[in-house]
N, C-alpha and C positions, 0 to 999 in steps of 0.2 A: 130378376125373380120376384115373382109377389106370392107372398102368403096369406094366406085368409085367415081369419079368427072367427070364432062363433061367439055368441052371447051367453054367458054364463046363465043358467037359473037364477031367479030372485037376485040379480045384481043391480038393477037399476033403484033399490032402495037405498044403495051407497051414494049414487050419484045424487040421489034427494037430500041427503047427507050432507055433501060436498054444497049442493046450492043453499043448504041454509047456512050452512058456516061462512061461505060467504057472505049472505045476507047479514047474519049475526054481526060479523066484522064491521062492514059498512054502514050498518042501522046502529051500531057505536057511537059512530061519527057522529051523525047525523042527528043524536040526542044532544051530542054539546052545543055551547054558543057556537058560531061558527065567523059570527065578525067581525070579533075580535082577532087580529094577528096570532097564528100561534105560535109567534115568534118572540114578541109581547112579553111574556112571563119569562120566557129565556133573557130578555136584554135587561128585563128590572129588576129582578127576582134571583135571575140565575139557577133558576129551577126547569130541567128541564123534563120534555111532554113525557108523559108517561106511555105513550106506546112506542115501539120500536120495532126495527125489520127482522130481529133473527128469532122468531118464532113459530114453529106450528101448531094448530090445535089438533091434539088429540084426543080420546076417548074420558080422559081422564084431568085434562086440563092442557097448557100450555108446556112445549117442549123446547129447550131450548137450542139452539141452532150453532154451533161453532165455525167461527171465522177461522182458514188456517192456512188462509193464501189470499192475501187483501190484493196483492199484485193482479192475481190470474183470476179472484174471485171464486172462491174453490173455499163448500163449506162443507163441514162433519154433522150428523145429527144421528141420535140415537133413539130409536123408538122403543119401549122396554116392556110391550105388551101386543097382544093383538089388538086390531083393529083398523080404525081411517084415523088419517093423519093430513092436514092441507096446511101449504104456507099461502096465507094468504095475502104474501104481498108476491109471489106469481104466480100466483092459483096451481101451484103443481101437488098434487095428490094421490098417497100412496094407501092401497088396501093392503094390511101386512097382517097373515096366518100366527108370525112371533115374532119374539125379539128381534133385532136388525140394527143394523149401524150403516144409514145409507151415505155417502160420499157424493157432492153434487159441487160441478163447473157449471160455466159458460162461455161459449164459443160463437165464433161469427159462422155465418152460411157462405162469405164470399171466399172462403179460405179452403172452403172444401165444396163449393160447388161448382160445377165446368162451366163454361158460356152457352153448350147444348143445352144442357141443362137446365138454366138460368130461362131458357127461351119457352121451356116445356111446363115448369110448375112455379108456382108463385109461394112464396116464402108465409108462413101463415102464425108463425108463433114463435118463440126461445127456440134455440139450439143446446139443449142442456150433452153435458157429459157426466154420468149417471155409472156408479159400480155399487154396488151392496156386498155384505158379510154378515152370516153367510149366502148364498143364496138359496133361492127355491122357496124363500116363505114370502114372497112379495107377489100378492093374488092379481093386484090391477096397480096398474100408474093411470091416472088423469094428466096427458098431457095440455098445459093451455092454447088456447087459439085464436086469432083476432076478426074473424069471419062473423057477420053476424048474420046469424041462422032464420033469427024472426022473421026476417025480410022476403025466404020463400024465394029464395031466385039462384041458391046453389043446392045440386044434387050429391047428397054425403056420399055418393061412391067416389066423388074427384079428392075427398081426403085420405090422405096416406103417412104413415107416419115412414122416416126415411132413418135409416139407422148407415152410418159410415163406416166402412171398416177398413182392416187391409184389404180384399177384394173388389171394394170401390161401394158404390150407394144402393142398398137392398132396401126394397121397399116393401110394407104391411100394412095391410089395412088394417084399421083400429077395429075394434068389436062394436063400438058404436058412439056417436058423436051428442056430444048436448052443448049448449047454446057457449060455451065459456071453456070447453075441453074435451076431448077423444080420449077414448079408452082402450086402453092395450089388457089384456086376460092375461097369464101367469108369464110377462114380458121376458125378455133376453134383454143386457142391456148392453149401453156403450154410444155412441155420441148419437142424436136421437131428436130428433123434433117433428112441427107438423108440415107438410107441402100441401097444395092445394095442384090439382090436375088444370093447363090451360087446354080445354079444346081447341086446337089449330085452327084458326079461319073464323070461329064462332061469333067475334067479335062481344061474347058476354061481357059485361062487368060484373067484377067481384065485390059487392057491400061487404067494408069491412068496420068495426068500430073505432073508434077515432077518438080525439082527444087532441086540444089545441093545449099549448103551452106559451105563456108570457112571461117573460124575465124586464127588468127593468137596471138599466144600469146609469148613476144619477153622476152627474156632471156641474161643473160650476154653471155655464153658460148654457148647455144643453143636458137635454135627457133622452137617453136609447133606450128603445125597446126590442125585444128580441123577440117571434113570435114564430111558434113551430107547428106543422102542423102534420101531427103523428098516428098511424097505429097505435091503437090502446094497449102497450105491450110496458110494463113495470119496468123493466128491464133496460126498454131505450130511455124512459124517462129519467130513471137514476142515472142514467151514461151520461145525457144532457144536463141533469143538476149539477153530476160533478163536475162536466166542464166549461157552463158558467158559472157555479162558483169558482173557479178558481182565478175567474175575471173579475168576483164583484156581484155578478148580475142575481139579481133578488128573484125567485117566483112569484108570479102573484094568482091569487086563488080564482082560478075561471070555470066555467061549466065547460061543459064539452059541449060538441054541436047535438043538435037532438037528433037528429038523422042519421042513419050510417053513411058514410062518405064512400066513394066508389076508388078502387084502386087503379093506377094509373090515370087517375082525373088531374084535370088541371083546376086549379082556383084562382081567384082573382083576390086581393089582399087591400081593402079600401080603408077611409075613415076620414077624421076632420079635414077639412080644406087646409090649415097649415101645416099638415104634415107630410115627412118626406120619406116612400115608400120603394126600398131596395131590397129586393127585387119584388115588383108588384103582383107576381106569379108564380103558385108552387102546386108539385105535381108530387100529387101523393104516390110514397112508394114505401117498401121498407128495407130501411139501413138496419147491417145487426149493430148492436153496442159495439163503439169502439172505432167505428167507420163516421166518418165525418157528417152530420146531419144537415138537412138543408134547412134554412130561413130566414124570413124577411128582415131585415134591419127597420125601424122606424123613430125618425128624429122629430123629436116632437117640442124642442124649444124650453125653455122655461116653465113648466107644469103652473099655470094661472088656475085655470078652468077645467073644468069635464074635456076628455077626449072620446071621442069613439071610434071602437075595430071594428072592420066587420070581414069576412070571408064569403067569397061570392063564387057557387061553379061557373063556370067560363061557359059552356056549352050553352047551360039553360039557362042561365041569369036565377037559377035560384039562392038564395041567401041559405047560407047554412052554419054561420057561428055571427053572434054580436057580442061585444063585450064595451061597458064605460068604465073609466079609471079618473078617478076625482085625484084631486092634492091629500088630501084626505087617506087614501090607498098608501102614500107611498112614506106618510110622517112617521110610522114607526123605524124606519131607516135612514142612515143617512153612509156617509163615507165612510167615516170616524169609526163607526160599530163594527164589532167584529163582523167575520163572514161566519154562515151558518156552517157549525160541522157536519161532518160527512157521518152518515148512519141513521141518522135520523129518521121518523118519518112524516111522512106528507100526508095531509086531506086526499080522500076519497074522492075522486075526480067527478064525482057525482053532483056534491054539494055547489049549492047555489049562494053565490055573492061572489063580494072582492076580499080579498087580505092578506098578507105577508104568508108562507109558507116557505119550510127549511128542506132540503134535497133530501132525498132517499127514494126506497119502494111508495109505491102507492097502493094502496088497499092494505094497510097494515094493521097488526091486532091492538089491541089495548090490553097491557097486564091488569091481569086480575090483583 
C-alpha cells in the first residue's frame, strides 16, 4: 500500500527554516580557529568544547535532549511550545501545533528488511523509531536523507518514506523532498526512514553525499591508518568513532570529497609510494549503525614526512578525495593520553584542513 500526501499551504517556509538552522549550526563552526586540535584544550586545560550532541534548536532557544537508553540509543525530548524544532546533529526536524514529549531510537535497516526488498530500493537515510505524547500536534517530521538532489539525476517520486509494522513494510510518499530531508504532513508514527526506488534494469546511479573518515592509530615501530569511505549519515560516523575509540584510533579532521560520490561505485584507495594499502578497493554502500563498516587499513611506517591519500573512481579514473597528514597532525597525541570520551562533538565535515577531532554527531550546536 502507498499513500499519498499533499502539500500543506505556506509549508515550505519551515523548511527555509530548517536550512538556515542548519546553516546557522555549521557557519558556528566555521567562525572558530579550526587548526588548532579540538582536542588541545581537553588534554591541557581539561576544559572541555563547548558544543555537544543532545540538543535541538527551537523557537525559543536550545532544547535539551535526554539520554535514557545509552545501550539501544533511545532519547527523550520535550518540546514546551509550538513551533520547529531541528537536532542538528541528524538533521531530524519536527513542526509541532504544542507541547509534545517526543521519544526517539535508532534501528538497523538489515533487521527488518527482506533480501527482496534489499534488491528493490536503496537505503537513503537513519532508520529512526519515533512515538510522541500526546499525539495529533505533530504538523511535519523532516526526515534526513543522503541523496544529493543538486546533482539533477534523481526523480523525487523514487523517494518513499517506509514505516515497519506488524503487518510488514507500508510505504508513503513524503509531501515533498528538499536537498538534506523529506517531508511527511501530520505523520503516524513508528519505526520510519527514507528508501530511495531502484528502477530494474535502468542501470541509474544514485549520487549520494559522502564523506571520508581518517582514524590514525600510533605504534612504537609503525602507524595505521584507518580510512572510511561513507554516506554523509551522523549516525554511521558516531557508530565508527565509537568503535575506533575503543581501539585507540584518533579522527583526524578531513574534507569530504567535493563531488557527490555514486552509490554502489567502486574506488580505488592510493597514496605515498611507501605505503601499504589493505584493501586498495572500496565500494560505496550503506551499512546501518551497528553493522560492521568497511575500510582500508594503511601502514605508513614511522611518520618522518608528509604523506598523501588519495581516493580514485575505478571506472573513470576520476580523483575524487585528496587528503596530506604532516608529523605535525598527529603531536597532539600520543599513547599515554587519554582516549576521547564518548558524547562529544565533532567539526562539521565541511571545514577545511587537518587536526585532532573527538567522536560523536557531526553537525552539532554550540550552547549559547
Amino acid at each position: 500500500m502507498v499513500a499519498i500526501c499533499h502539500r500543506a499551504p505556506g509549508s515550505s517556509g519551515w523548511g527555509n527554516q530548517e536550512s538556515a538552522q542548519i546553516l546557522e549550526s555549521e557557519d558556528t563552526f566555521l567562525e572558530e580557529e579550526t587548526l588548532v586540535p579540538l582536542q588541545a584544550p581537553e588534554l591541557f586545560s581539561g576544559v572541555e568544547p563547548a558544543c555537544h550532541n543532545y540538543l535541538f534548536l527551537g523557537p525559543e532557544g536550545n532544547v535539551d535532549i535526554e539520554l535514557i537508553d545509552k545501550s539501544e540509543s533511545k532519547y527523550s525530548v520535550h518540546f514546551p511550545m509550538a513551533g520547529f524544532y531541528l537536532w542538528p546533529a541528524t538533521r531530524l526536524g519536527f513542526l509541532v501545533t504544542a507541547a509534545v514529549t517526543v521519544r526517539i531510537a535508532f534501528d538497523s535497516w538489515s533487521l527488518h528488511m527482506k533480501l527482496q526488498q534489499e534488491e528493490q530500493w536503496m537505503v537513503a537515510g537513519p532508520l529512526f523509531d519515533i512515538s510522541v505524547e500526546p499525539e495529533g500536534v505533530i504538523a511535519e517530521i523532516h526526515l534526513p536523507h543522503i541523496i544529493s538532489l543538486p546533482a539533477n539525476e534523481v526523480d523525487m517520486s523514487w523517494f518513499h518514506v517506509a514505516h515497519f509494522k506488524d503487518e510488514g513494510m507500508i510505504l508513503e510518499a513524503p509531501a515533498r523532498v528538499e536537498p538534506f530531508y523529506a517531508v511527511l504532513e501530520n505523520p503516524g508514527f513508528s519505526l520510519m526512514g527514507i528508501l530511495l526506488r531502484l528502477a530494474s534494469g535502468t542501470g541509474v546511479s544514485v549520487p549520494i553525499t559522502s564523506t571520508a573518515l581518517l582514524y590514525y592509530h600510533l605504534h612504537p615501530k609503525d602507524t595505521k591508518f584507518h580510512l572510511y569511505l561513507i554516506p554523509s549519515d551522523s549516525l554511521l560516523t558516531k557508530a565508527i568513532d565509537e568503535e575506533e575509540t575503543k581501539f585507540h584510533g584518533v579522527r583526524l579532521q578531513t574534507s569530504p570529497p567535493v563531488d557527490p560520490l555514486y552509490f554502489a561505485s567502486r574506488y580505488i584507495v592510493s597514496g605515498s609510494a611507501h605505503l601499504e594499502i589493505i584493501p586498495e578497493e572500496l565500494k560505496l554502500s550503506y551499512r546501518s549503525p551497528g553493522e560492521i563498516q568497511v575500510f582500508s587499513k594503511v601502514y605508513a611506517g614511522k611518520i618522518e614526512e608528509t604523506i598523501e591519500l588519495e581516493v580514485t573512481e575505478k571506472r573513470h579514473k576520476t580523483l575524487v578525495w585528496r587528503t596530506l597528514v604532516k608529523p605535525v597532525d598527529l603531536q597532539f597525541h600520543t599513547p599515554s593520553s587519554p582516549s576521547p570520551p564518548s558524547g562529544e562533538c565533532s567539526v562539521t565535515p565541511n571545514v577545511r584542513g587537518m587536526g585532532l577531532i573527538s567522536g560523536g554527531f557531526e553537525g552539532c550546536d554550540v550552547a549559547q
